[in-house]
PyMOL commands that place a pseudoatom at each C-alpha (Angstrom):
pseudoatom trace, name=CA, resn=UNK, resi=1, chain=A, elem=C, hetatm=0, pos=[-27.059, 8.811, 7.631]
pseudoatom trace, name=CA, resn=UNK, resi=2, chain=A, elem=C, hetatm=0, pos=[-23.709, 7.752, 6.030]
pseudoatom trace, name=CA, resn=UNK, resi=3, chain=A, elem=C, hetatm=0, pos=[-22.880, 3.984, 6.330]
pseudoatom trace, name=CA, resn=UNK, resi=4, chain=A, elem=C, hetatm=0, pos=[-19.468, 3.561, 7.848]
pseudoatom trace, name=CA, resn=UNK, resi=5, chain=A, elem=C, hetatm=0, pos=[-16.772, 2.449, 5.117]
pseudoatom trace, name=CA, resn=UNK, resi=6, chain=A, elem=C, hetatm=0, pos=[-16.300, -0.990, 5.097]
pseudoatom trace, name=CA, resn=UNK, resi=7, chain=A, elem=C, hetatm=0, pos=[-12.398, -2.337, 5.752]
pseudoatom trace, name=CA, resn=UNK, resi=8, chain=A, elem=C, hetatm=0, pos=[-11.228, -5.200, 3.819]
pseudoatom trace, name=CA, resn=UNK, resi=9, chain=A, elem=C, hetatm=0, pos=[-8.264, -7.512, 4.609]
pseudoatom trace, name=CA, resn=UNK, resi=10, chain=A, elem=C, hetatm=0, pos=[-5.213, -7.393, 2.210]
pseudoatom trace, name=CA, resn=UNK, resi=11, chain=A, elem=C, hetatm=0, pos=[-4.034, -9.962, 0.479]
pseudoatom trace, name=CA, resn=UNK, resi=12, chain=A, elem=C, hetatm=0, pos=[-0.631, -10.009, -0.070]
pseudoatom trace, name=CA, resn=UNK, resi=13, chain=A, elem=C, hetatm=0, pos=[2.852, -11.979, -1.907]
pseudoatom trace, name=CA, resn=UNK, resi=14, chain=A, elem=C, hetatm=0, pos=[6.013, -11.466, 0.187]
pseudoatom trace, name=CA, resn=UNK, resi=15, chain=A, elem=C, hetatm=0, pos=[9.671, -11.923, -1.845]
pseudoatom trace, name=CA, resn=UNK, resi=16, chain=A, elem=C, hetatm=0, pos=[13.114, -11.612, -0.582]
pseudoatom trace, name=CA, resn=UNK, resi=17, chain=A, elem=C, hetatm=0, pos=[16.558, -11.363, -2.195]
pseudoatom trace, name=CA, resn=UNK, resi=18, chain=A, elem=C, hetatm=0, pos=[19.538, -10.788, -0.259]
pseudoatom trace, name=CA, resn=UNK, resi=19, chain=A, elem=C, hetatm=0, pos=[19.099, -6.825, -0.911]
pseudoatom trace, name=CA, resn=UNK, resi=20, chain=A, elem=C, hetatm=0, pos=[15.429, -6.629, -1.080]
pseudoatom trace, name=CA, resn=UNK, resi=21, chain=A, elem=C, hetatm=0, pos=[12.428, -7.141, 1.117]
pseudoatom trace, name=CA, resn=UNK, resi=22, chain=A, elem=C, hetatm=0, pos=[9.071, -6.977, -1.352]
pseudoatom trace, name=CA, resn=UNK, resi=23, chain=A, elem=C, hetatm=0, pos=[5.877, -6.948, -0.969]
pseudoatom trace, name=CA, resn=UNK, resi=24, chain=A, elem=C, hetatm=0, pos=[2.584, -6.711, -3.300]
pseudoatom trace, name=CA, resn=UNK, resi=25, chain=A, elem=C, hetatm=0, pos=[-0.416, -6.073, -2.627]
pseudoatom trace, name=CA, resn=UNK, resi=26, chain=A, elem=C, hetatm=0, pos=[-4.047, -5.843, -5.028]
pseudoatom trace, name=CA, resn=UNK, resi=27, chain=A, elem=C, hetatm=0, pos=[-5.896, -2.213, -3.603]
pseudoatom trace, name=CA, resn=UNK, resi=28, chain=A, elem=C, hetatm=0, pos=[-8.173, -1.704, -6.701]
pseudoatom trace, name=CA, resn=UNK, resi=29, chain=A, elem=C, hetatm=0, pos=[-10.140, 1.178, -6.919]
pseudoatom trace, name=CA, resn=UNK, resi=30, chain=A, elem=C, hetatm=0, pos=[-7.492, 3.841, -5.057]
pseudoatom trace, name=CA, resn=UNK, resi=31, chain=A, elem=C, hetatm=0, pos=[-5.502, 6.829, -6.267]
pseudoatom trace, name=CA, resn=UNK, resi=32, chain=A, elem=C, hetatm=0, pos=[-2.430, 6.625, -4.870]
pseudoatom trace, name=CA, resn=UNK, resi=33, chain=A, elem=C, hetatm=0, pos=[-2.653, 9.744, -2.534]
pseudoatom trace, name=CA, resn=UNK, resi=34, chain=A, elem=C, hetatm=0, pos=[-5.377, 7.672, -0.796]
pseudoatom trace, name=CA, resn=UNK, resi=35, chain=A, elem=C, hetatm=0, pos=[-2.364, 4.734, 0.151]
pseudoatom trace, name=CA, resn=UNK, resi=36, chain=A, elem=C, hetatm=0, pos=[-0.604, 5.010, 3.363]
pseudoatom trace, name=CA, resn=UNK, resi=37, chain=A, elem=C, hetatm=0, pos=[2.677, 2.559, 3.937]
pseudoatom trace, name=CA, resn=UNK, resi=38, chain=A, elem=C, hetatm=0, pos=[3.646, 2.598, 7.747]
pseudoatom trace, name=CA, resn=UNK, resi=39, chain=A, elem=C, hetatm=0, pos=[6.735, 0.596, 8.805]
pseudoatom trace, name=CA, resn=UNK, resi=40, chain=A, elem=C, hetatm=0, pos=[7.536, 0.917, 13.053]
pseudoatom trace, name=CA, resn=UNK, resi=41, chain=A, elem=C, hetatm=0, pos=[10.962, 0.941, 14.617]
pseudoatom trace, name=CA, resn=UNK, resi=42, chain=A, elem=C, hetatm=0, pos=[9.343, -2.820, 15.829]
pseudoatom trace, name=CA, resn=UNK, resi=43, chain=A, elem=C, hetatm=0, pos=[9.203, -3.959, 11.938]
pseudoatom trace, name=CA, resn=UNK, resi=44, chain=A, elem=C, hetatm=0, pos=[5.481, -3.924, 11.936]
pseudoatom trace, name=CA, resn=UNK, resi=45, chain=A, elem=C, hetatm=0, pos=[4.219, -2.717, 8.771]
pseudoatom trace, name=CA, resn=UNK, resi=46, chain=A, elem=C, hetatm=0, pos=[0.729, -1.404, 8.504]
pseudoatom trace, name=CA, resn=UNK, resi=47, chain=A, elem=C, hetatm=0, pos=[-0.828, -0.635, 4.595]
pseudoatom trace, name=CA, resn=UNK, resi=48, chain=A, elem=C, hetatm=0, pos=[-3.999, 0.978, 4.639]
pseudoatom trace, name=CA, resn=UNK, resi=49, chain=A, elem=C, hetatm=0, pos=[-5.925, 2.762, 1.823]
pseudoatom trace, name=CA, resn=UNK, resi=50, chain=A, elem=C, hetatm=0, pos=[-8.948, 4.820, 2.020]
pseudoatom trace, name=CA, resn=UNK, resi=51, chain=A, elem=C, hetatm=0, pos=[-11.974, 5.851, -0.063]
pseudoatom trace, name=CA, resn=UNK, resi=52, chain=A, elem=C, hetatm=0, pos=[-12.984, 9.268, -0.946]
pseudoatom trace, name=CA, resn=UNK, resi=53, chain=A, elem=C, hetatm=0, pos=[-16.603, 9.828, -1.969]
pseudoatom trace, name=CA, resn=UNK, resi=54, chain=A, elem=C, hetatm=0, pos=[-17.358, 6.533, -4.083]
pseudoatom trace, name=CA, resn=UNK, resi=55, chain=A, elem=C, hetatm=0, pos=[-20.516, 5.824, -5.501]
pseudoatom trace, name=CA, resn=UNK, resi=56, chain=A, elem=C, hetatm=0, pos=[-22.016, 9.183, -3.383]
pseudoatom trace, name=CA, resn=UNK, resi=57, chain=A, elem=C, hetatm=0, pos=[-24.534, 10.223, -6.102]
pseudoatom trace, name=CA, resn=UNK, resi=58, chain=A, elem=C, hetatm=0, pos=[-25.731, 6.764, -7.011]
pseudoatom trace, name=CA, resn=UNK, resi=59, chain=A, elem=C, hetatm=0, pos=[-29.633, 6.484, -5.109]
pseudoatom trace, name=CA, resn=UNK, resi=60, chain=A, elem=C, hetatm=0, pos=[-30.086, 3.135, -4.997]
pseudoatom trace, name=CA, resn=UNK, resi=61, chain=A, elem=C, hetatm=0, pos=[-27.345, 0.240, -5.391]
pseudoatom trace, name=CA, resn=UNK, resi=62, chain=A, elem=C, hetatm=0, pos=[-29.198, -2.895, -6.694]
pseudoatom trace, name=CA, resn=UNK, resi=63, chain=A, elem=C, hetatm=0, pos=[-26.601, -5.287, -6.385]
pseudoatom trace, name=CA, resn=UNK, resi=64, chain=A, elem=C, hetatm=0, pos=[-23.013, -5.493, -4.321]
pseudoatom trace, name=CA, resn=UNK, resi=65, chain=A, elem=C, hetatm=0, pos=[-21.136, -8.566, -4.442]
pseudoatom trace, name=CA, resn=UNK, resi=66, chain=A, elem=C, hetatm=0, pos=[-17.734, -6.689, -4.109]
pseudoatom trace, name=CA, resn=UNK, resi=67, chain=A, elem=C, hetatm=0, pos=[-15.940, -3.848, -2.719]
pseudoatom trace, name=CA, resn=UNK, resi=68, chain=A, elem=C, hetatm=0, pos=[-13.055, -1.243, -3.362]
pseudoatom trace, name=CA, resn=UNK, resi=69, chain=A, elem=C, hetatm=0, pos=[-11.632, 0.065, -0.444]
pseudoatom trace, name=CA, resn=UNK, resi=70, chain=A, elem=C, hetatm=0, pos=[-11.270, 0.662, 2.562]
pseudoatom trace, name=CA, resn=UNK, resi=71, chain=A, elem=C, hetatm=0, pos=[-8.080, -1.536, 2.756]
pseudoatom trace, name=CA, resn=UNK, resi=72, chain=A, elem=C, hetatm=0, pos=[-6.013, -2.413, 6.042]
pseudoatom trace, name=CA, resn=UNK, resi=73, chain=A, elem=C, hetatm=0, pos=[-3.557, -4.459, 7.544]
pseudoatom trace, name=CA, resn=UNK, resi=74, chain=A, elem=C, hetatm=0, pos=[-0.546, -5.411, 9.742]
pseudoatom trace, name=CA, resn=UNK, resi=75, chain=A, elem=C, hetatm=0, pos=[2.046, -7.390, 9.458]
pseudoatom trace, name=CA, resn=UNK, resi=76, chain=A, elem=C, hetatm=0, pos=[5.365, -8.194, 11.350]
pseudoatom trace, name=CA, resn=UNK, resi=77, chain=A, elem=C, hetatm=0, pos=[8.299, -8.621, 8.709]
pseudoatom trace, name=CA, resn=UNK, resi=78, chain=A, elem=C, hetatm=0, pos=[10.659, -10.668, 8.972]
pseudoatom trace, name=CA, resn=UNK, resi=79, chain=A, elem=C, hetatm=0, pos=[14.063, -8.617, 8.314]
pseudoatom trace, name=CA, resn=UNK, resi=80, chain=A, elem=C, hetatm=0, pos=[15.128, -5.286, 9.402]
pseudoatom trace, name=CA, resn=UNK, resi=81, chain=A, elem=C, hetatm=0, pos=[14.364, -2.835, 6.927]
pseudoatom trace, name=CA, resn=UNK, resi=82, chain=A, elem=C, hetatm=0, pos=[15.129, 1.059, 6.020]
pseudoatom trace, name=CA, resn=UNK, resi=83, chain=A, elem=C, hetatm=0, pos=[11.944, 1.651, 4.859]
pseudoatom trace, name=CA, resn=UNK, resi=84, chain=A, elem=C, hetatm=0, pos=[13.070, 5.449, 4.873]
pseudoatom trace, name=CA, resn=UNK, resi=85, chain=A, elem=C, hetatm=0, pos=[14.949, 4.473, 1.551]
pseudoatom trace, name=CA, resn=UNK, resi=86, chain=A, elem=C, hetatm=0, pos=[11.955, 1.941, 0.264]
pseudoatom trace, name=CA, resn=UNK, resi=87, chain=A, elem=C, hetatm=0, pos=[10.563, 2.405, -3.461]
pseudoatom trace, name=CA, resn=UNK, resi=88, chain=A, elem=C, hetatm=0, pos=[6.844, 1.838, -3.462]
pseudoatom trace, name=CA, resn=UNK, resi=89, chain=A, elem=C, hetatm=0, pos=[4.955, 2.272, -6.615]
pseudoatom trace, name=CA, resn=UNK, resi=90, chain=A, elem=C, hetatm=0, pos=[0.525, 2.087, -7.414]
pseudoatom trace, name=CA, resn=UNK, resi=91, chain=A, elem=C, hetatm=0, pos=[-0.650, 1.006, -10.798]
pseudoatom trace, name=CA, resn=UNK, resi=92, chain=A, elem=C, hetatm=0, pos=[-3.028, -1.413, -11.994]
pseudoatom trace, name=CA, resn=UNK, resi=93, chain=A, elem=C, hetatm=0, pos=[-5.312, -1.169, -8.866]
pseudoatom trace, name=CA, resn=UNK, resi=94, chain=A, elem=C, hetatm=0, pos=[-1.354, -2.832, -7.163]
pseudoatom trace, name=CA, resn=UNK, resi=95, chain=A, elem=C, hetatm=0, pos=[0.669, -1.752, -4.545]
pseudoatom trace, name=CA, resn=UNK, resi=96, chain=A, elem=C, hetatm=0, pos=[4.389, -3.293, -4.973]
pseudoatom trace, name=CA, resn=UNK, resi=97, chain=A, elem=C, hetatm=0, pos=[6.579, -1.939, -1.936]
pseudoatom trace, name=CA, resn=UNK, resi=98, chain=A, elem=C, hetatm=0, pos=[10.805, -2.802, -2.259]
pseudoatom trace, name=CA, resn=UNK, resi=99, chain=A, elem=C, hetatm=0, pos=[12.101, -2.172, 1.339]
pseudoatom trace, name=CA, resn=UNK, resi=100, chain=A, elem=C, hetatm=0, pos=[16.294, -2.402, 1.434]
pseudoatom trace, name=CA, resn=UNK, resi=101, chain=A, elem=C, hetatm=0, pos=[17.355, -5.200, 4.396]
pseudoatom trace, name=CA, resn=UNK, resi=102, chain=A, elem=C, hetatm=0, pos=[19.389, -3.659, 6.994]
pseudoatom trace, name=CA, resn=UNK, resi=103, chain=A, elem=C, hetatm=0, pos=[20.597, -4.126, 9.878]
pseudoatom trace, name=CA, resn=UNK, resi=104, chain=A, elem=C, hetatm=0, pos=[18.323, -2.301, 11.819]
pseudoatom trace, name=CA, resn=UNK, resi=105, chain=A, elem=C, hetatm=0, pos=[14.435, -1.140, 11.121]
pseudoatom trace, name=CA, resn=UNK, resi=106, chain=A, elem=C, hetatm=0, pos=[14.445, 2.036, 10.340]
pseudoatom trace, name=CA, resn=UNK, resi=107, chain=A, elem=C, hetatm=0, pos=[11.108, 3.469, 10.496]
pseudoatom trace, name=CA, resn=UNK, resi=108, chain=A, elem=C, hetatm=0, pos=[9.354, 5.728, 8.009]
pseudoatom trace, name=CA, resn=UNK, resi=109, chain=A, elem=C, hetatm=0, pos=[5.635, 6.546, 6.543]
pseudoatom trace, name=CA, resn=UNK, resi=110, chain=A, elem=C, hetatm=0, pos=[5.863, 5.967, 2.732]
pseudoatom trace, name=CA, resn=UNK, resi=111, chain=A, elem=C, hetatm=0, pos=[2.923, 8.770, 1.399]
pseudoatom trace, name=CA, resn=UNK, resi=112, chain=A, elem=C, hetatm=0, pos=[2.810, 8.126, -2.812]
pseudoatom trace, name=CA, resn=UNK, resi=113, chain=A, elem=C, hetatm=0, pos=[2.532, 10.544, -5.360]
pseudoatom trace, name=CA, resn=UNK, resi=114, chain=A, elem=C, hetatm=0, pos=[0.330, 10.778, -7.942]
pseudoatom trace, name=CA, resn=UNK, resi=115, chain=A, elem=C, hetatm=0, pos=[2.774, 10.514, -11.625]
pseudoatom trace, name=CA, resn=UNK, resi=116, chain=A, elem=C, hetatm=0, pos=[-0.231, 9.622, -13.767]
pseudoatom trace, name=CA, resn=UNK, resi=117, chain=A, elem=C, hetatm=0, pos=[-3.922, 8.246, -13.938]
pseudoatom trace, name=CA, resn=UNK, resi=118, chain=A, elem=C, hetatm=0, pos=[-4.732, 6.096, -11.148]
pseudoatom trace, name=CA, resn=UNK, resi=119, chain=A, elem=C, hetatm=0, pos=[-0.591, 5.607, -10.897]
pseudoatom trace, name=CA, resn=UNK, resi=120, chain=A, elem=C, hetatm=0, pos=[1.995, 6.537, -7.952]
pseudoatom trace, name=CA, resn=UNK, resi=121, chain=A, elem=C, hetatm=0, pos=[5.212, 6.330, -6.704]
pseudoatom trace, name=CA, resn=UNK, resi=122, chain=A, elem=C, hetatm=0, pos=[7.002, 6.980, -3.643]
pseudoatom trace, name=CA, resn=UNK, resi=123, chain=A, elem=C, hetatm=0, pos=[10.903, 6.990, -4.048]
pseudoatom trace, name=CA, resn=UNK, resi=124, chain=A, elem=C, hetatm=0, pos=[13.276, 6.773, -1.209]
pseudoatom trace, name=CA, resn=UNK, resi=125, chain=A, elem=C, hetatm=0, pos=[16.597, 5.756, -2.931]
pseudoatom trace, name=CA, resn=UNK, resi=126, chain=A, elem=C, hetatm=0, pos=[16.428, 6.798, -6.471]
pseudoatom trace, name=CA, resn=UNK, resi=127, chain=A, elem=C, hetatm=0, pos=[16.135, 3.562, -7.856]
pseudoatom trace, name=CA, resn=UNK, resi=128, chain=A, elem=C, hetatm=0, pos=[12.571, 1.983, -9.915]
pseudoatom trace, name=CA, resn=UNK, resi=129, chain=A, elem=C, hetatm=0, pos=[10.720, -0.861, -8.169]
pseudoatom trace, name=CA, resn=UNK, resi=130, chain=A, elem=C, hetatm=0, pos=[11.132, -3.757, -9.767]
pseudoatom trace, name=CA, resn=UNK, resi=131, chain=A, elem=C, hetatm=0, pos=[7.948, -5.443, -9.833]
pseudoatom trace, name=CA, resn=UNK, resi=132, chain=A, elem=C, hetatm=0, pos=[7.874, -9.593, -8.424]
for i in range(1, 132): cmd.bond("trace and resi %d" % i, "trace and resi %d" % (i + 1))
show_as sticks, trace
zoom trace
């Protein structure tokens, strides 16, 4: 029987400038085709990273005081972004997403790509994230 992956809550820091709507967020233990970004045409961004296969040959786990993964959550922001053109970039076991303000939401689902070991990037207006 396969014990249903556990989902943890995502901390996260929040930054604005008057072009730039930023969030981080620590997801250790991913690769970044395992990190989905969903923002909704109601500015309610959902992050959510899954794990593929971890620890499946180890036959008895004798201690397990932390996890990696499964990661979710929501949350409303608070300007209209065009998350179509958003940067989002994975390294360090840290999600950093730069969403342009706009004047409207305009929704999109932000899938990374892998550009190196246990790094990602997702880039929607040709620009690098600049990490808070």
């Amino acid at each position: 029987m396969q014990e249903k992956e556990k989902i943890q809550h995502i901390p996260m820091k929040m930054y604005r400038t008057a072009e730039l709507l930023s969030i981080a967020a620590p997801m250790p233990g991913l690769q970044p085709e395992d990190i989905l970004v969903t923002v909704a045409e109601n500015g309610q961004m959902i992050v959510q990273g899954s794990l593929r296969g971890l620890l499946k040959d180890v036959k008895e786990l004798l201690l397990d005081e932390w996890s990696i993964g499964g990661y979710y959550r929501e949350l409303a922001l608070p300007d209209h972004v065009d998350a179509k053109h958003a940067n989002a970039t994975y390294g360090n076991g840290v999600l950093v997403v730069a969403f342009p303000v706009s004047a409207r939401t305009i929704a999109a689902t932000l899938v990374l790509e892998k550009t190196g070991i246990d790094h990602g990037e997702y880039i929607g207006n040709m620009h690098r994230v600049v990490q808070p």
